[in-house]
C-alpha positions in Angstrom: 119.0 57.1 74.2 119.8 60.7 74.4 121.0 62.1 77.8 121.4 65.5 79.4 123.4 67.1 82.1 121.8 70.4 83.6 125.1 71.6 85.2 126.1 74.8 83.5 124.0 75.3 81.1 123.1 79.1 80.5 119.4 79.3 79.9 119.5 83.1 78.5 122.8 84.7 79.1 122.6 88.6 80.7 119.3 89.1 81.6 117.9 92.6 79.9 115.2 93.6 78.3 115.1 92.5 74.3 112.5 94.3 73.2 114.0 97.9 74.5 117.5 97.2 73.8 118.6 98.6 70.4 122.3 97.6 68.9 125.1 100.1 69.7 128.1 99.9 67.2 130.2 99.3 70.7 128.2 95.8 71.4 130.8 92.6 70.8 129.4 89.3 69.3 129.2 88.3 73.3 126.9 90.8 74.1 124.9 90.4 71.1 124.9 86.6 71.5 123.1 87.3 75.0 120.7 89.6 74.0 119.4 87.6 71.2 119.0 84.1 73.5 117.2 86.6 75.6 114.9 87.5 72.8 114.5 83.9 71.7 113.2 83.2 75.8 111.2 86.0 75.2 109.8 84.9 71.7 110.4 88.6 69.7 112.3 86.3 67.0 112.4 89.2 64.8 114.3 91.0 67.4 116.5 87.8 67.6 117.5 87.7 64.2 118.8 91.0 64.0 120.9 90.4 67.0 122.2 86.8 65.5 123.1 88.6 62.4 124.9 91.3 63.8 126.8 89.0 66.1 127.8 87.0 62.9 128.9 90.3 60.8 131.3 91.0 64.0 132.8 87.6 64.1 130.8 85.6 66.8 132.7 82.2 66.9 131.4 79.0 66.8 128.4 77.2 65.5 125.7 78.6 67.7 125.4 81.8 66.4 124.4 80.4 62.9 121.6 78.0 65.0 120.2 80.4 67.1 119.6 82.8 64.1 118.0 80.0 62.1 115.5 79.1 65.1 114.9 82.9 65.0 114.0 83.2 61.7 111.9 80.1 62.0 109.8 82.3 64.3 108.3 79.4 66.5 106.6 78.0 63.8 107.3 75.0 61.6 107.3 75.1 58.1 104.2 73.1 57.5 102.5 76.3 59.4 104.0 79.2 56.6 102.1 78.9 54.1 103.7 80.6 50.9 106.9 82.0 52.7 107.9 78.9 53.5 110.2 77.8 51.1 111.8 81.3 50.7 112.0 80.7 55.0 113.3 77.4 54.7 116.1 78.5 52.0 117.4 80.8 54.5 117.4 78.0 57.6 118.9 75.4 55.6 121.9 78.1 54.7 122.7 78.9 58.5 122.3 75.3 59.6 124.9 74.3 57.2 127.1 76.3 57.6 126.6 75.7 61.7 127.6 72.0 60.9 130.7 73.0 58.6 131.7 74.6 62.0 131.0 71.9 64.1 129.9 68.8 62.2 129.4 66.9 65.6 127.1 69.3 66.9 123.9 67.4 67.6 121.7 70.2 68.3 121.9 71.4 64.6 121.6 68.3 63.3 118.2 67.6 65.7 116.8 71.1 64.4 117.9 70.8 60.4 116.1 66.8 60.4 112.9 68.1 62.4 112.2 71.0 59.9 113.2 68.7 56.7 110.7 66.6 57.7 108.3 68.9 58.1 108.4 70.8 55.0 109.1 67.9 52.9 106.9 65.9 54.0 105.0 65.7 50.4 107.7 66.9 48.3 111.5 66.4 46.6 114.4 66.6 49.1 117.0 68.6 47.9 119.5 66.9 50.1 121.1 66.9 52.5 118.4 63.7 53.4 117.5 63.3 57.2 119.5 60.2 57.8 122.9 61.9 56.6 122.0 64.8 59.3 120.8 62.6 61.6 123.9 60.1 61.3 126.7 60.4 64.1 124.6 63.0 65.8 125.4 62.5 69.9 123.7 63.7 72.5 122.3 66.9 72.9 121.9 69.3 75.7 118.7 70.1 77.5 118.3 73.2 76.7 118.9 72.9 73.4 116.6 69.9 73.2 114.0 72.3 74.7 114.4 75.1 71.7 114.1 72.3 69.2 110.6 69.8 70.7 108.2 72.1 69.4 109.5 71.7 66.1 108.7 67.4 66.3 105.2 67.0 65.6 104.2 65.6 68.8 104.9 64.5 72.3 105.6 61.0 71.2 109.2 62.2 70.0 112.0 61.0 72.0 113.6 64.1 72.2 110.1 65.1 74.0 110.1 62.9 76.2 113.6 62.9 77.2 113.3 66.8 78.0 110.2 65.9 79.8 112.5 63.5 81.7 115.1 66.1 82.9 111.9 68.6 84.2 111.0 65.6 86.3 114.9 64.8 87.6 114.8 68.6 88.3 112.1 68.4 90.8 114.4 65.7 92.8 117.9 67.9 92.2 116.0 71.0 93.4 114.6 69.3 96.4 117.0 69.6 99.4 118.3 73.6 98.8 115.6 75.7 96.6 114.3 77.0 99.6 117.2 78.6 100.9 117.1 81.3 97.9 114.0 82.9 99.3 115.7 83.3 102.8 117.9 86.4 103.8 121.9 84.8 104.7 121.9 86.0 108.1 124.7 88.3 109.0 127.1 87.1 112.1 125.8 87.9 115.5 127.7 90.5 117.2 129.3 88.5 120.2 132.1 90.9 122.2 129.8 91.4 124.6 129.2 86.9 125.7 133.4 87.3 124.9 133.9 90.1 126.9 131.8 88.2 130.2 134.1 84.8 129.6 137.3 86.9 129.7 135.9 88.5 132.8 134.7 85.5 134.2 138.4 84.1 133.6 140.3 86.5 135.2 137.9 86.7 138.0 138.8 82.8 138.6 142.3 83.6 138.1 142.1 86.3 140.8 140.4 84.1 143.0 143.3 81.4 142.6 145.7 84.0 143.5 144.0 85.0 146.7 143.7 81.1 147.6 147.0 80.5 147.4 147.7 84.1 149.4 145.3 82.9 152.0 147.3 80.6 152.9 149.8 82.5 154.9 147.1 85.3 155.3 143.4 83.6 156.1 142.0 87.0 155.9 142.0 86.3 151.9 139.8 83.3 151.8 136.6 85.2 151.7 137.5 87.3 149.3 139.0 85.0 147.3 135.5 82.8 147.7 133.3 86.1 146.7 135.7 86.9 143.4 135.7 83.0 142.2 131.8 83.0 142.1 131.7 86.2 140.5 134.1 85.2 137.9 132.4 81.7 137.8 129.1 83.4 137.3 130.2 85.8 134.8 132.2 82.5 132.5 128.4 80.7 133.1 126.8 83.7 132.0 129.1 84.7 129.6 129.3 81.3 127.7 125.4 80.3 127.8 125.0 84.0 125.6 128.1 83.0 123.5 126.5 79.8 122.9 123.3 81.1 122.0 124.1 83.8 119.8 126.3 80.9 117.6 123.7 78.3 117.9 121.2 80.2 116.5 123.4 81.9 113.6 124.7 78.0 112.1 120.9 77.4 112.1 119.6 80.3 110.5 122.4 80.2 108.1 122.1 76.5 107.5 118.3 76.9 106.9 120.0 79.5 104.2 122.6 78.9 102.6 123.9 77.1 100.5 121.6 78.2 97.8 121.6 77.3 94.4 123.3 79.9 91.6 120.9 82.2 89.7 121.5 80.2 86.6 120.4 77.0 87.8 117.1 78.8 89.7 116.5 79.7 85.9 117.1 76.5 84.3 114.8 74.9 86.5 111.9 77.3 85.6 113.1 76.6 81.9 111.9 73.4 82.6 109.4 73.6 84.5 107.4 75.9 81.6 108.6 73.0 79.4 107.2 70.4 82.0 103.8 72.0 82.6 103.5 72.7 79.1 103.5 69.1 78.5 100.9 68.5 81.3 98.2 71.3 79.8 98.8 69.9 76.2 97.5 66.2 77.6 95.2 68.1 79.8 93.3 69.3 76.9 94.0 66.6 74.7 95.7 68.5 71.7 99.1 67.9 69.8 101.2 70.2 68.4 100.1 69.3 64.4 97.0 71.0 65.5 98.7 74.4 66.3 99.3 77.0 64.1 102.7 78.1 65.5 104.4 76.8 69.0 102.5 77.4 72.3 102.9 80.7 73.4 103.1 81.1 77.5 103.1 84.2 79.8 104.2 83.7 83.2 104.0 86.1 86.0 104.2 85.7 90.0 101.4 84.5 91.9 99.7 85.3 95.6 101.1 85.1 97.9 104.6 84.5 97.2 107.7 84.9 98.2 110.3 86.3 96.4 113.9 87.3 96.0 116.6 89.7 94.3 119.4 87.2 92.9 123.0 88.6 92.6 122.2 89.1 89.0 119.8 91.5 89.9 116.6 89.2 88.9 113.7 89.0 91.0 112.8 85.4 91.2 109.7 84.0 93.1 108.3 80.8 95.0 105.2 80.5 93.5 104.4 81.6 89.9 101.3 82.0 87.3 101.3 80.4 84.3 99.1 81.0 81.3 99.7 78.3 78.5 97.9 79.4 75.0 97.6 76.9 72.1 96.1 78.7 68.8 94.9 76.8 66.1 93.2 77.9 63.0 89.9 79.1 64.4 90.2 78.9 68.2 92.5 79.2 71.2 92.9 76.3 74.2 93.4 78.1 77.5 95.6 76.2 80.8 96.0 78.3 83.7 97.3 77.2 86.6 99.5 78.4 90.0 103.1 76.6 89.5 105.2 76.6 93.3 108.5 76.3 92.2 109.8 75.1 95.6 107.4 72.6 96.3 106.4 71.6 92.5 102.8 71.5 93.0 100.3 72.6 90.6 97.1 74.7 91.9 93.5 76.2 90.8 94.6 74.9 87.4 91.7 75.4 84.7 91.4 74.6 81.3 88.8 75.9 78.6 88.5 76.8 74.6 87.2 79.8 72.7 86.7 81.3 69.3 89.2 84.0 68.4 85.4 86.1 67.9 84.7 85.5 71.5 87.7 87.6 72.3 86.8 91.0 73.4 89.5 92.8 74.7 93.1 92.2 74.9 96.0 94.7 76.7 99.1 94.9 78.6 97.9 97.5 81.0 99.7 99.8 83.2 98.0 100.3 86.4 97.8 104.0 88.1 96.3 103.8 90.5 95.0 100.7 92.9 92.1 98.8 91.6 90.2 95.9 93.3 92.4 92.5 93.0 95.5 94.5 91.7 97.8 93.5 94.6 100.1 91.1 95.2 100.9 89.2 98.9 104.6 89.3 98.6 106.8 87.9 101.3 110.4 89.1 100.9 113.6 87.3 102.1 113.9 88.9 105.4 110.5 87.1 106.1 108.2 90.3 106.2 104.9 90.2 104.4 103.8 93.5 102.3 101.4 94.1 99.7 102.7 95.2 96.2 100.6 96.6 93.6 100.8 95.3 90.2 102.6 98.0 87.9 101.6 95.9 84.3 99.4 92.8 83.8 98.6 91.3 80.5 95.0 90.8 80.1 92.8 89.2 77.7 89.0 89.2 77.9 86.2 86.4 76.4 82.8 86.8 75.7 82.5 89.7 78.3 82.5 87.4 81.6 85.7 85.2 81.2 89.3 86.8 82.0 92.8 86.0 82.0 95.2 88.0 83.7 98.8 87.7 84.7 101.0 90.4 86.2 104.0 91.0 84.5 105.6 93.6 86.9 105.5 94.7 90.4 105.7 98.4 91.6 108.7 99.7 92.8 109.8 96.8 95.4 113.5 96.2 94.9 113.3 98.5 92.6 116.3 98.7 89.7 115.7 94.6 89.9 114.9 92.8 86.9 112.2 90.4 85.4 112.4 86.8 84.1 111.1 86.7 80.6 107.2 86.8 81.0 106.3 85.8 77.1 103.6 88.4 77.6 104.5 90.9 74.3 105.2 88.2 71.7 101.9 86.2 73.0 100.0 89.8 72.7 101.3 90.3 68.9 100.4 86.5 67.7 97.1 86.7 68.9 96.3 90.2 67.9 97.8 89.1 64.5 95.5 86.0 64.7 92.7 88.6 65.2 93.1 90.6 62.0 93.1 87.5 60.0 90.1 86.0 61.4 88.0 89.1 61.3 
């Protein structure tokens, strides 16, 4: 049975835009290796492969270099979805995954890829060679994420690599349980105390002072009032002084316990790497369809919901509580639509809706920029100091069917936080498949 760990595993690497960033001859194989995961989250595989082959001509070590740049140039699809190019495709797979397992013959997430898209591709036909059970033999366990990249490429959910990723989204719900909503709450900052300090010390000396003219009054009982009038000052003042003191620290281990710890921005992102995987499972039994029936793997743009909450990591990412997601499976002549409202800290799914249409019933589709404020274009953001605020949407992918039916997701927010990144959104590659898929149905 294969089993995962989620601890350190890097979903994306940097976090940067990898459809806008073009290669400078200054970029090391590091860099290179980051922006093209980053592409392969986002699905611009294209983009990907130039990255992975770059990183490769400047000496990127190891065998992942070779498998990410064969997933990329499979291009989300499987071979059985090519057509003619897919031999010429496959030639070029089978030469990186090789030469990934001459590297590192135990890694198991090269041999789980290389056996999935052998048997797809010859299914019906000779074998070459190497055959699927010398890939598959020895192969050990292999990593979530990894095992994520590779599922769509199986055929169906039945797999048991499936269902083992399927397992980890569900064990991440439990992990995530006790601390995810401390990373939408500000870490308070220390309460400014001198002044409850400065009463105590006050207070002190005041009782101090008063012991002093006690003991005085006993040659001189003149002292014994005053010494009576400076203790219960002092005492009053060390009461006084204390109760703020106490307070002030009371109330900052609570705040900062309802705070902190919170969990690193990479495992925030693995968990939304799995929870995409984890809802993607539920809309594909939701609307009864496997993946044979899909022309390429399904594509899904995510966006946040309202209201939400949300919150700049020390990565610079904005992140949110509650998100949108927007699961598309194409096959040959129409599209299955799942919508639904994901809240990542309470794992809930809401105002989910499911529906078909022909790729004719489409008419309009855009990534649109929004100007100026239109009806429904704002977002209910609460921010982690607690505040509510309205933000306006600055983009939203759109798609329109038959004239009445739309489905829209914002994929950026204006100007709040702004310099702070996005999470991948799947929004542009998702807009080229389908308008591809238009042209070759009209």
């Amino acid at each position: 049975m294969t089993t995962f760990d989620q601890h350190g595993q890097r979903v994306f690497g940097a976090q940067i835009n990898a459809d806008n960033v073009h290669i400078n001859k200054s970029d090391g194989p590091q860099q290179l290796m980051a922006y093209g995961r980053r592409a392969v989250a986002e699905r611009l595989y294209k983009r990907a492969a130039e990255y992975f082959t770059e990183a490769i001509a400047k000496g990127a070590k190891g065998s992942d270099p070779h498998y990410y740049l064969a997933l990329a140039l499979l291009g989300g699809r499987r071979p059985s979805r090519m057509g003619r190019e897919a031999q010429q495709v496959m030639v070029r797979v089978e030469e990186h995954l090789g030469r990934a397992l001459q590297i590192d013959p135990a890694a198991a997430h090269v041999r789980a890829l290389w056996a999935a898209v052998k048997r797809d591709h010859y299914a019906d036909r000779h074998d070459p060679g190497p055959s699927v059970a010398d890939i598959e033999a020895g192969a050990g366990d292999i990593d979530p994420v990894h095992a994520a990249e590779i599922a769509p490429f199986l055929g169906n959910r039945e797999n048991r690599l499936w269902q083992a990723t399927v397992a980890v989204a569900q064990a991440g719900i439990e992990e995530r349980k006790p601390n995810v909503r401390k990373y939408f709450v500000r870490t308070p900052v220390p309460p400014a105390t001198g002044g409850a300090q400065a009463m105590m010390v006050a207070g002190g000396i005041g009782l101090v002072l008063a012991l002093i003219l006690v003991i005085a009054s006993l040659s001189e009982s003149g002292y014994l009032c005053l010494a009576v009038l400076v203790g219960v000052g002092g005492l009053v003042l060390l009461v006084k002084g204390f109760g703020q003191y106490n307070a002030l620290t009371s109330a900052y281990e609570r705040d900062l316990a309802a705070a902190e710890p919170k969990p690193s921005d990479e495992q925030m992102d693995v968990w939304l790497h799995f929870d995409k995987f984890g809802v993607l499972d539920h809309a594909l039994r939701h609307l009864d369809r496997e993946l044979d029936d899909l022309i390429c793997e399904p594509q899904l743009v995510i966006g946040p919901a309202s209201p939400t909450e949300q919150a700049v990591g020390k990565d610079g990412i904005r992140r949110f509580s509650r998100y949108k997601f927007v699961i598309l499976l194409l096959g040959q002549t129409r599209i299955s639509v799942f919508s639904c409202e994901w809240d990542f800290v309470k794992c809930i799914v809401s105002n989910a809706d499911a529906f078909d249409f022909r790729y004719k019933d489409i008419t309009g589709l855009r990534m649109r920029q929004l100007h100026e404020a239109t009806h429904g274009s704002r977002l209910v953001m609460t921010g982690d100091d607690g505040k509510e605020m309205e933000v306006r949407f600055a983009k939203i992918f759109e798609m329109i069917i038959a004239g009445t039916d739309r489905i829209a997701v914002t994929i950026d927010v204006q100007a709040q936080n702004a310099g702070a990144g996005l999470q991948p959104t799947g929004a542009t590659a998702t807009e080229r498949l389908v308008r591809r898929q238009l042209d070759d149905a009209a």
